[in-house]
N, C-alpha and C positions, 0 to 999 in steps of 0.2 A: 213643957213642950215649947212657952215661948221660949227660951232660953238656947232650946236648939235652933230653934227658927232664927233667933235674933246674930247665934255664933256663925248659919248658916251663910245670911244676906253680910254680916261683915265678910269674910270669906270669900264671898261672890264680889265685894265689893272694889277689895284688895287686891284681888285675882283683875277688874277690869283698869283700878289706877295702875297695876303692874302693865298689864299691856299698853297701858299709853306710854308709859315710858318707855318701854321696848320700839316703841315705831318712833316715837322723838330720838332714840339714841338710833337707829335704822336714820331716820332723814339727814341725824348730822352728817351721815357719811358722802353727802352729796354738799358740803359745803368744805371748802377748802383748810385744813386746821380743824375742823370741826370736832376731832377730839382731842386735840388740845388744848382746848379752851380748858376753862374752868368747869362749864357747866358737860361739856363733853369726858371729864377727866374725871365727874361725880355720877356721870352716870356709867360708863364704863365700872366704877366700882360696883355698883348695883346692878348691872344688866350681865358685864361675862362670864360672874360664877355661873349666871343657869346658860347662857346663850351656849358658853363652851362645854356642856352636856352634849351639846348637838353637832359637834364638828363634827364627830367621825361619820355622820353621814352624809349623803351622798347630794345635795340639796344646793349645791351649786350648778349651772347652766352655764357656760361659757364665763361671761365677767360679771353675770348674775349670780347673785347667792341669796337662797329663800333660808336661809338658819334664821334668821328673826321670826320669818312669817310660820314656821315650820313648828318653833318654840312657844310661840301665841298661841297655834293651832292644839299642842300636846296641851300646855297649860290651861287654857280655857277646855277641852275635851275633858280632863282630870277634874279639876273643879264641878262641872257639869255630871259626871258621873258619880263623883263622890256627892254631890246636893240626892241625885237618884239614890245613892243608896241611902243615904241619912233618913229621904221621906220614905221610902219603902219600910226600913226597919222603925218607925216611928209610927208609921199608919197600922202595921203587924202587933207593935210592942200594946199601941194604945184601945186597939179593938178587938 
């Protein structure tokens, strides 16, 4: 049981360092070049396989676009419910 617990909170862990990345590769878009850079061109590698999941919806506002905020939102929700079901079927398996 620790062992799930333990796979669980990495999981959770990874899911919150992913989202910081996603709002740092979202900030560089407010600096000039900013994904050209190096540090912009490593995380583009890491951020548009999942970001571009999300284009085809609807999630832009005029020259705003919430696909990061949108993509944090499913991924953190996913996580969160996948933790739910792990303790539900854990608290059922073990009592």
């Amino acid at each position: 049981m620790y062992i799930i617990a333990l796979l669980l909170h990495l999981i959770q862990r990874a899911t919150y360092f992913y989202s910081i990345i996603l709002m740092v590769y979202a900030l560089l878009s407010w600096f000039p070049g900013g994904y050209q850079s190096g540090l912009g061109r490593f995380l583009a590698k890491i951020c548009e396989p999942y970001i571009s999941l999300f284009d085809r919806l609807p999630l832009r506002i005029g020259p705003l676009d919430f696909t990061i905020l949108g993509a944090i939102l499913i991924l953190n929700l996913a996580v969160q419910g996948l933790a739910q079901i792990v303790i539900w079927i854990t608290i059922h398996l073990v009592y």
